[in-house]
C-alpha positions, 0 to 999 in steps of 0.5 A: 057379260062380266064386269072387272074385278076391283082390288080392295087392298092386299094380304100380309103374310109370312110366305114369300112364294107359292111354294112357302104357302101351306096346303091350308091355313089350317094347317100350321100349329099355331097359325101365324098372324096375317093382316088384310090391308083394305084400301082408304076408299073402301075402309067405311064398308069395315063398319059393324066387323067387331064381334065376329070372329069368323071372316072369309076373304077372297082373293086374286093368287097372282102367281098361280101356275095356268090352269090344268084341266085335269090332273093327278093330286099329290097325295091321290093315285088318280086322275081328276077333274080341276073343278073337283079340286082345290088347287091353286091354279083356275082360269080364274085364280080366286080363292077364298079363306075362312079366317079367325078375325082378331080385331083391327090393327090400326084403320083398315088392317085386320088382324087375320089368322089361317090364310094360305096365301103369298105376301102381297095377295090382293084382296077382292072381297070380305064377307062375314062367316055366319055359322046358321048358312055357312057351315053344312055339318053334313056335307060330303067330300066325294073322292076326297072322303077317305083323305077326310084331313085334307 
């Protein structure tokens, strides 16, 4: 059985809609400054952030259109399964980012930079990137591996 899903803040970018919103966070050449605003209740979990400079933050896309089982993406010929994707629409619409954290901006507002995501998100959750069992230099990408940029 699922238990509910709480907020605990919300996202400020610069993208108005989905549309505004890049592929990747990456992407943009420099990537624009965003805040995670956290929540009055749950600003004491924020103790012991400093000195990461890696966070990855999950969150709730609101406007994502419903969910596609299978589809062709726009830069591949064929068809493909949802969960073999990132797209945007799930049935469940969370999504995750790895940011660069630089700092707080005030109590509760961390100073984010390559989110990818519309203004007024909500924030579900946020982890603290560790490179020694985040990263795996060695992993494959599937049918994605001759677009190795995407």
């Amino acid at each position: 059985m699922l238990g509910t899903v709480q907020q605990i803040g919300h996202l400020e970018t610069p993208f108005a809609s989905p549309a505004d919103c890049p592929r990747n966070g990456r992407q943009l050449k420099p990537p624009p400054l965003c805040l995670a605003v956290v929540d009055a209740a749950f600003q004491p979990g924020l103790v012991g952030l400093d000195g990461f400079s890696h966070l990855i933050l999950l969150y709730w896309m609101h406007a994502a259109k419903p969910a596609e089982m299978v589809f062709t993406p726009p830069f591949d010929t064929e068809p493909r399964g949802l969960f073999s994707t990132r797209a945007p629409w799930r049935p469940n619409p969370i999504a995750l980012s790895v940011v660069r954290f630089e700092g707080f901006d005030g109590p509760g507002r961390l100073r984010v930079r390559n989110l990818d995501c519309m203004n007024g998100t909500a924030l579900l959750d946020i982890k603290p990137y560790l490179r020694s069992v985040d990263s795996e230099p060695e992993a494959t990408m599937g049918w994605l591996e001759p677009h190795k940029t995407v």
